[in-house]
N, C-alpha and C positions, 0 to 999 in steps of 0.2 A: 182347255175350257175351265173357268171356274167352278171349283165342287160345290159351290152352293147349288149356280146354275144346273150342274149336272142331276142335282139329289131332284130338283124342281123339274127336269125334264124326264128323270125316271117315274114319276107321281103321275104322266101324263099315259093316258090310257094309248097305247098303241095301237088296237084297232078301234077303235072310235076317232070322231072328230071334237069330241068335248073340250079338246085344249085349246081349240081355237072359239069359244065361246065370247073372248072378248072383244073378235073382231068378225064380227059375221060376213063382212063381204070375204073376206080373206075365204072364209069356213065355204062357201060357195064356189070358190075356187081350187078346190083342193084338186078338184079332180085333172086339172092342167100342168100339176108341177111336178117333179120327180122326187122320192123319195130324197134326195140330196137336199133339195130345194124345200121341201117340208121339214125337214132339220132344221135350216136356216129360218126358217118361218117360227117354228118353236122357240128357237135363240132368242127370235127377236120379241115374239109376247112375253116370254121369260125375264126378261131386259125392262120390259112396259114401252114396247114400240109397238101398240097395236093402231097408236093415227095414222102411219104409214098406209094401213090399207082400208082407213077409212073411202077412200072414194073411189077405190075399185070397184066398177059396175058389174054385169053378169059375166059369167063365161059366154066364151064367141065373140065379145067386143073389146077390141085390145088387147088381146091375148100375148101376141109377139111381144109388146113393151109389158105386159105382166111378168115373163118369161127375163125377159132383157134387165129388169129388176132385182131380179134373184141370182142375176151373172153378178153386177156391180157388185151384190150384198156378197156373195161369194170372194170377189177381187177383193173388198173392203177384210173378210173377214181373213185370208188368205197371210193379206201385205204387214198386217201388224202382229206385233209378239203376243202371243195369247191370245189374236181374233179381237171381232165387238168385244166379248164379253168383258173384255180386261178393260178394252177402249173406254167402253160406255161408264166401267165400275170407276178406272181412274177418272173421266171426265166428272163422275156425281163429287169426287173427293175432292178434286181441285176445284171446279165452282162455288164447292160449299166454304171453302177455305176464303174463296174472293169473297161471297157475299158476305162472310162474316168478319174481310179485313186483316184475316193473319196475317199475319209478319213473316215470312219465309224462314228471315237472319235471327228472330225470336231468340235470344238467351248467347246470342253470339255480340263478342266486342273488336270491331274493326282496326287493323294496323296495319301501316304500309311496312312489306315484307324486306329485309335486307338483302346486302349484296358485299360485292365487290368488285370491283374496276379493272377491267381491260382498255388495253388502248388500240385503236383500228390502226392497223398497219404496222402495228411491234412486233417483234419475234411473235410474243406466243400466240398472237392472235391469226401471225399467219401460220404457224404452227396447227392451229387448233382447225383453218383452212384447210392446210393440205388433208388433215386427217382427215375433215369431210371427204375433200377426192377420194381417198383410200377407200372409204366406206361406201361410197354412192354405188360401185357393181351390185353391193348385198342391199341395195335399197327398191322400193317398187313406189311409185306417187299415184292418191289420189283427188283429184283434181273435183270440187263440189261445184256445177254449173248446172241450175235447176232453174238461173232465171231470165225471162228476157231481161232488153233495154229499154223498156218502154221509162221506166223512173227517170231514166238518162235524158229522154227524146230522143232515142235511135229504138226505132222499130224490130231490128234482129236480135237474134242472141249474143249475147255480151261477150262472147268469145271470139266472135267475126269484126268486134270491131277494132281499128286499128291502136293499137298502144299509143303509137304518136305519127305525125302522118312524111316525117321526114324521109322513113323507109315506107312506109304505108302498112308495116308489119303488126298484122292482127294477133290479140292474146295467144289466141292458141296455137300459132306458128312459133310465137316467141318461146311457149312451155315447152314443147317440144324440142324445140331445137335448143334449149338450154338442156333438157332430158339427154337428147344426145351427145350435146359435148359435156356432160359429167361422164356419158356411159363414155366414151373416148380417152376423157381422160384419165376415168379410175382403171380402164385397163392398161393404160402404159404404164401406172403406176405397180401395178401387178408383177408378181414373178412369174414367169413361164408363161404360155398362152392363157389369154383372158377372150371369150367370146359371149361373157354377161351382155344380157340385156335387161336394161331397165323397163318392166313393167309400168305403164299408165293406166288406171282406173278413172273414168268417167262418171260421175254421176248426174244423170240428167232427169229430164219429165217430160210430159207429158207436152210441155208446149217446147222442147228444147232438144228432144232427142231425134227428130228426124235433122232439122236443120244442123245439127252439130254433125250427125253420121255424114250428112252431105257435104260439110265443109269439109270433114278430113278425105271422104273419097275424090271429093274434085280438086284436091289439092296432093294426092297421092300421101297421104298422110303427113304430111311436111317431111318424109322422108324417116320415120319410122316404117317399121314392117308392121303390117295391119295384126298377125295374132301378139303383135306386143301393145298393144291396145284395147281397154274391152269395157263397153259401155254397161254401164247399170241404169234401167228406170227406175226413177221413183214415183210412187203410187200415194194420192191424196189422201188426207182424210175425211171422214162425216165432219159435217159441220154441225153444230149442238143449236137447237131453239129455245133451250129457257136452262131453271136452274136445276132441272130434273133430268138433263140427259138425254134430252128427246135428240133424237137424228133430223135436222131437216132436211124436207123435200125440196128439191132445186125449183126456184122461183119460174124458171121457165116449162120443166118437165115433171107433172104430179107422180112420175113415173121411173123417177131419178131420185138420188140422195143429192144434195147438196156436197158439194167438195171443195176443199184447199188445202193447199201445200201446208204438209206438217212440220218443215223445219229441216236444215241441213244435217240433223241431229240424224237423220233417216240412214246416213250413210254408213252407220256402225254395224244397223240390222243387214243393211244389203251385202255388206260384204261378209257377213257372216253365213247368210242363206244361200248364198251363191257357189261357197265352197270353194272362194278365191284367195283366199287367207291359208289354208292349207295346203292348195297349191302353191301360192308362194314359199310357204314354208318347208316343201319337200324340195324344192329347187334353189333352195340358200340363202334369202330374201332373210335379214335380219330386222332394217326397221321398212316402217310404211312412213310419211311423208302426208300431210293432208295440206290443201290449200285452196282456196278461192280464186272467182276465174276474174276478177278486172284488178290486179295490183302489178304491174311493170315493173317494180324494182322488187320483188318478191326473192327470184332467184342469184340476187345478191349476196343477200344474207345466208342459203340456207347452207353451201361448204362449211363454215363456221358453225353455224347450228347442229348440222350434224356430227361434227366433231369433238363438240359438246356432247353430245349424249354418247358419242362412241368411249370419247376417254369417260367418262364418270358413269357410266353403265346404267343413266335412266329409263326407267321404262315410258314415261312421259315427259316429253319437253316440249313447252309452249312458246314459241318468240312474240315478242310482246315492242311497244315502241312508247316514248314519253308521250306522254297525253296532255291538252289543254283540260284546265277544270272544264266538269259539264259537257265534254267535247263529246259526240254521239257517238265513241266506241264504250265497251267495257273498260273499267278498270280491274286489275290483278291487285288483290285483296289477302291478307291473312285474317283469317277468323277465328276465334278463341271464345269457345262457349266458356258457362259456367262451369261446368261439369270439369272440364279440363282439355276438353276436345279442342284440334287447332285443324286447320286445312287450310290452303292458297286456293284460290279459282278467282273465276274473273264476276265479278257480279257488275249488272251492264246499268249503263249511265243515271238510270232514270230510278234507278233504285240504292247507288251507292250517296248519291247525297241525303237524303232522309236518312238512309242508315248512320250515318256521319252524325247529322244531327238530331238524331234518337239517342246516342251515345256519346252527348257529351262534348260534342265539336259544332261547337254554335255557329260556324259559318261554312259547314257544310263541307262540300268539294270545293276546295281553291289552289290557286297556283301557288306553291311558293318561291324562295329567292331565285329557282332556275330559270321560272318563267313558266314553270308547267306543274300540274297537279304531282304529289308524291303518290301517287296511285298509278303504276303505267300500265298504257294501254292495250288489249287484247285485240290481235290482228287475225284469230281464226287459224294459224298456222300450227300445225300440231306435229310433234315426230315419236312416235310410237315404237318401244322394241314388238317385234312381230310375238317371239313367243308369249308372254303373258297379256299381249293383246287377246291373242288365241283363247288363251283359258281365263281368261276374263269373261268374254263373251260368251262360251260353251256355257258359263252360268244365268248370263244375264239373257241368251240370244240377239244381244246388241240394242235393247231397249233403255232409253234414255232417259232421265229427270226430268217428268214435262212440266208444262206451267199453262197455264191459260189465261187471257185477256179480256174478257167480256168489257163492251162499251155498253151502260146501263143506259135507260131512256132518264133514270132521276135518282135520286137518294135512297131510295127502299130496297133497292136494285132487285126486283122483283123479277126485270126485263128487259131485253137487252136490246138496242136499236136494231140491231141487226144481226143475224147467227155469229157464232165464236167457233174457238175449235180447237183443240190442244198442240200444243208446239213444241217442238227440241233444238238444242242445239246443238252442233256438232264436239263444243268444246265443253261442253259439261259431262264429257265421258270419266274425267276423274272422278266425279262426287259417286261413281259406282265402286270406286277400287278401295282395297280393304285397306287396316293402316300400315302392313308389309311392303304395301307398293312401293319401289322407289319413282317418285315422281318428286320433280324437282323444278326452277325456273332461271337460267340463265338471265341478266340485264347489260346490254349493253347503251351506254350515252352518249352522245357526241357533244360537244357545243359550236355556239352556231356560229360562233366569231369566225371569217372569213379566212381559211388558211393556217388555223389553230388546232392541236391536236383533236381528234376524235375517240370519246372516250367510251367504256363501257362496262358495263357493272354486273357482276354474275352472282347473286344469291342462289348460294348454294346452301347447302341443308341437309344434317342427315333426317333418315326416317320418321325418327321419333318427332324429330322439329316439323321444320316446313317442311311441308309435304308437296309441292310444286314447282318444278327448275324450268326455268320462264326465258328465254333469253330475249335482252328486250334492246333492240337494235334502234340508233337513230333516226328516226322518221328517213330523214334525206335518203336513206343507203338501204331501210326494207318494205318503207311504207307509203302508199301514194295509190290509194284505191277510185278507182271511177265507180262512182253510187249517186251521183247528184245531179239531176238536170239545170240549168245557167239558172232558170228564175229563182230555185230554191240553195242554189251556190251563194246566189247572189245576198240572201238574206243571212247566210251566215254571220255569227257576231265577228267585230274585227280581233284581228289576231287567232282565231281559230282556222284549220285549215277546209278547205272548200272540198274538196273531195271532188272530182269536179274530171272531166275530160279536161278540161284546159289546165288545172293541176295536176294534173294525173300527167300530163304531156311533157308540161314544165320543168315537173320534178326529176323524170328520168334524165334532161339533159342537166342538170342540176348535178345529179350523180354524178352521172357520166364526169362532168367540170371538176369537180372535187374531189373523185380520185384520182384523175389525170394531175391537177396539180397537187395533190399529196404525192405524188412519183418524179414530180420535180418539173411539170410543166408549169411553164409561165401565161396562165390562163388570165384573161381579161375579166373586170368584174361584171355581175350582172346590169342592165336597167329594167326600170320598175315600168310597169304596162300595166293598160288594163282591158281586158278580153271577156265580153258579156258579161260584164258589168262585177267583174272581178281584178281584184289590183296584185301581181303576180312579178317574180321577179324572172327575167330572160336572160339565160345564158347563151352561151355559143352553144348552136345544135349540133352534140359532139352524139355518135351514134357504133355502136359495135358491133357485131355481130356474136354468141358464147364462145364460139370456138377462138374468134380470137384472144378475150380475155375472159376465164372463170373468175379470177381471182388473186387478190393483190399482186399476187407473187411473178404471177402472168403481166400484169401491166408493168410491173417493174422491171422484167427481163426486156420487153418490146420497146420502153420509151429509154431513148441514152439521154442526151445531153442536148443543152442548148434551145428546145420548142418553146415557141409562144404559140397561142390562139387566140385570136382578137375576137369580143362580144361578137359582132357579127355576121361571124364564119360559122361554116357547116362541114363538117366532118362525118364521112361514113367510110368505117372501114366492113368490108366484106371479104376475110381473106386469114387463113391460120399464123401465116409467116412474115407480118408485115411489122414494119420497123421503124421510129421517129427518129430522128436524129439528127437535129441541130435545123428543125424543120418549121419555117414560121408562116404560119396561114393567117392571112387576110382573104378571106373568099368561101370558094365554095372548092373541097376535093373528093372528089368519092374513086376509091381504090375497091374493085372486084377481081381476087383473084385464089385460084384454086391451088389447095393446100399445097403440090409441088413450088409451085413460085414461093421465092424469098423476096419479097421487094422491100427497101428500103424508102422513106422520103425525106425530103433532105434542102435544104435551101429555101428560098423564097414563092411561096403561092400566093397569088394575089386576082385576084378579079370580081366580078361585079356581084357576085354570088346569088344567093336565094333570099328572100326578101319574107316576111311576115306580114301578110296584109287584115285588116281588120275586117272580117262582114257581121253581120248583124243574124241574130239565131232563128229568128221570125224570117229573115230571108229564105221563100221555099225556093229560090233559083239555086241554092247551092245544096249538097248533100247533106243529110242528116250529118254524118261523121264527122263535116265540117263546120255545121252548123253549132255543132254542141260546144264545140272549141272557143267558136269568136275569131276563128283564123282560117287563111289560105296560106299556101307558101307559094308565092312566085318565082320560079326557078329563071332568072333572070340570066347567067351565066354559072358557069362550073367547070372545072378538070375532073374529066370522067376517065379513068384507066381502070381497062380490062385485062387480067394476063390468064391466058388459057391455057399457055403452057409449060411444064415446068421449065427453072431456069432461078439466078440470081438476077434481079433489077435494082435501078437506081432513081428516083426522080428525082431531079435536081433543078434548079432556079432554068 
């Protein structure tokens, strides 16, 4: 608690009720609440929240929800660092900052931060791969799913639904089971016996943690062991009525605080209060892993990412991807005050072009010759070394650089349409660390010409310089988030990306396409479609299962010689041991086979395959999951082989 708070609560007469003199109904109620609960009552006139019980009637009526009042305020003051008091104190400082217009970046001069170029699929980059492998047993993920899909137009949580609907494999089947073929394969990579398990941290809410608990229990956890799992809730906060700080009361319950999600930012305190960070650390857990629950090609990138931070010893590294100007991510930023101060972070879309043109660059955020903004973009992906996460936190208790948004009713901004309320975010955890830190930012680029190297760019830095190692991966290969429902896809400007369930869908065969022919398949080009009112390019629906391929080095041992795949084939492999070679599909093949089997395919598939059919989003005869797409798949024909048991196979024409 705050010592001002404290000196103003010790002023208060202890056996008297005089401190509650400025809220008399409250003063009438005393004799209902417990000594606990009259503390929290102190805090809160102490604060100047005596309207909250302004319209408390006498004792005997509503007692239970007076009672039930002082639980919430309890939970409220419990969930954040330092309680209301701090709550309340930073919310008067940030409002007062809006209302008068500060500038956050004030004194700071913006520059796109340097690098230097990797190429995907070269020695070192599969190099800097394997060494992710190596490292992934010392590694634990935590995964931030706080929200539904209602933004989408799917009604559940954004983890149940399906990535793309060829396999039907929902988000969080796919993390998982990419979770366990890194933990498989960093133990083969291991000397002597390796029985690591990779840790998963969950963070959810209020509206997300039963349905998620239920998803992984009805699904047996996709085949993790349940204590290698372990959810965190996150707890809302008050919501603010004016520019003073006031708590408002929930519009529905005079007997309730108003609440809303504080921000992904929350995840830093949970894992710090939970005492799960020290557990990992006594069990050998070197980095922690953070990521977001709707991106499908996410675990792409991150063998390479972590490899990066394993050889260059960062205590923070952020993957990052090119970004369109104005595109609604963040852009990663170097900033250089006057003073002399410099720092990388990501400062987000709606703030980095004024910054631009407050300093000097008259046209703000734009693309240049590559096609995309020199600012790339921040995708939420965080890799943390464990220890100095540790004692970072021990000082801060994991509380974040919040910021607030208030929607004014006019110009005086005296008042706000509607309550506000301070927010975090998960990736502004560097702006806490001193200037020792090494934190750093990796870049990687591709280009997009069809078939053409894939490049990528790693600014690096020592301490005293950039302060931030970013690694910022080609869209195609880390980035392809579902955040957008079709109507508001659809108004995206052209050439930006839609963000979109039907993007989102697209892109992972997309991937899939283009590292298969980066290993020497002879893949068919895409054609351009358009899917709820979005224009999208379709590859062959090429689909894998982790354990087949993590990573380059993996699809390059499995495909030999001689494969084509034709635009309108369908491809799933489900199977560790499976093998192409001199194998050319026109159709549909789906191979399910258990890691003993070695099957090869080989010769000519051809049939009438699976079909992509157009429905309409407004259509409620079809599922939501499919709705949001713009697509069916008609499973019209297909070669379906299953091998159960072990053995060498062959399919041939």
């Amino acid at each position: 608690m705050e010592s001002s708070t404290v000196e103003k609560l010790s002023d208060l007469s202890i056996g008297s009720d005089d401190w509650a003199a400025s809220a008399p109904n409250l003063r009438k109620n005393l004799q209902i609440l417990s000594p606990e609960q009259i503390e929290l009552a102190k805090m809160l006139l102490c604060e100047g929240q005596s309207h909250l019980f302004s319209h408390w009637p006498e004792p005997g009526v509503d007692d239970r929800s007076k009672l039930s009042f002082f639980e919430q305020v309890s939970r409220l003051n419990a969930s954040y660092p330092g309680g209301l008091v701090s709550y309340i104190k930073n919310a008067r400082s940030l409002l007062a900052d809006s209302k008068a217009g500060k500038n956050p970046f004030d004194g700071f001069t913006p520059s796109v931060p340097s690098g230097e170029v990797l190429t995907f699929g070269d020695d070192n980059f599969m190099m800097l791969e394997e060494e992710g492998i190596r490292e992934a047993q010392n590694a634990a993920f935590v995964l931030v799913a706080g929200g539904l899909g209602e933004r989408l137009g799917y009604k559940g949580i954004k983890l149940a639904l399906p990535s793309e609907i060829t396999t039907g494999t929902c988000f969080l089947q796919h993390y998982v089971e990419s979770i366990l073929a890194l933990q498989e394969a960093s133990c083969k990579l291991s000397p002597g016996k390796c029985d690591a398990q990779i840790p998963l941290v969950i963070m959810t809410s209020d509206d997300t943690h039963a349905p998620t608990l239920q998803l992984l229990e009805s699904h047996s956890y996709f085949g993790m062991k349940t204590d290698q799992v372990k959810l965190l809730k996150q707890e809302k906060v008050a919501c603010l009525a004016d520019n003073d700080a006031r708590l408002a009361l929930d519009p529905n319950d005079k007997y309730k605080i108003q609440t809303k999600p504080h921000g992904h930012g929350d995840v830093h305190a949970l894992l710090h209060s939970s005492g799960v960070l020290n557990q990992w650390k006594n069990s050998g857990v070197k980095w922690v892993l953070f990521f977001q629950d709707t991106n499908g090609l996410l675990f792409k990138a991150i063998p390479a990412s972590l490899g990066v931070s394993s050889i260059k010893g960062y205590h923070v590294n952020s993957l990052s991807v090119p970004r369109k100007a104005k595109e609604a991510i963040g852009g990663i930023t170097k900033l250089t005050h006057a003073d002399g101060r410099t720092m990388v972070i990501n400062v987000e879309y709606n703030q980095l072009d004024p910054l631009l043109r407050a300093t000097g660059h008259a046209d703000g955020d734009v693309n240049c010759e590559t096609g995309y903004s020199p600012f790339p973009g921040n995708i939420n992906q965080l890799i943390l070394e464990l220890g100095q996460y540790i004692e970072e936190l021990n000082k801060t208790k994991g509380a974040i650089a919040e910021f607030v948004n208030p929607k004014y009713k006019d110009s005086t901004k005296t008042s706000f349409k509607s309550s506000t309320r301070l927010e975090c975010m998960m990736q502004d955890y560097p702006k806490t660390l001193p200037s020792s830190a090494r934190v750093g930012f990796t870049e990687e680029y591709g280009k997009k010409a069809k078939g053409k190297s894939l490049e990528c760019r790693t600014g690096g830095t020592g301490v005293e310089e950039e302060k931030t190692k970013q690694m910022v991966m080609d869209a195609w290969l880390a980035y392809a988030p579902v955040k957008n429902n079709p109507e508001d896809a659809a108004k995206v400007p052209k050439g930006n990306p839609y963000h979109s369930a039907t993007s989102g869908e697209m892109a992972i065969y997309r991937a899939n396409s283009l590292i298969l022919r980066k290993a020497g398949v002879q893949i068919a080009d895409p054609v351009v479609d358009v899917f709820n009112g979005q224009e999208v390019e379709v590859w062959p629906r090429i689909m894998w299962k982790p354990k087949w391929a993590l990573i380059f080095s993996d699809v390059r041992k499995k495909v030999l010689t001689g494969c084509s795949v034709s635009q309108r084939s369908t491809m799933v492999i489900s199977g560790q041991n499976v093998f192409l070679d001199g194998l050319s599909l026109d159709g549909t093949i789906v191979i399910n086979a258990i890691s003993g089997a070695e099957v090869k395919l080989t010769g000519s598939v051809q049939n009438k395959g699976w079909i992509l059919k157009h429905i309409d989003y407004k259509d409620s005869s079809f599922p939501e999951e499919m709705r949001i797409r713009g697509f069916i798949i008609d499973k019209v024909e297909q070669l379906v082989m299953n091998y159960t048991e072990p053995g060498k196979f062959c399919i041939g024409s």
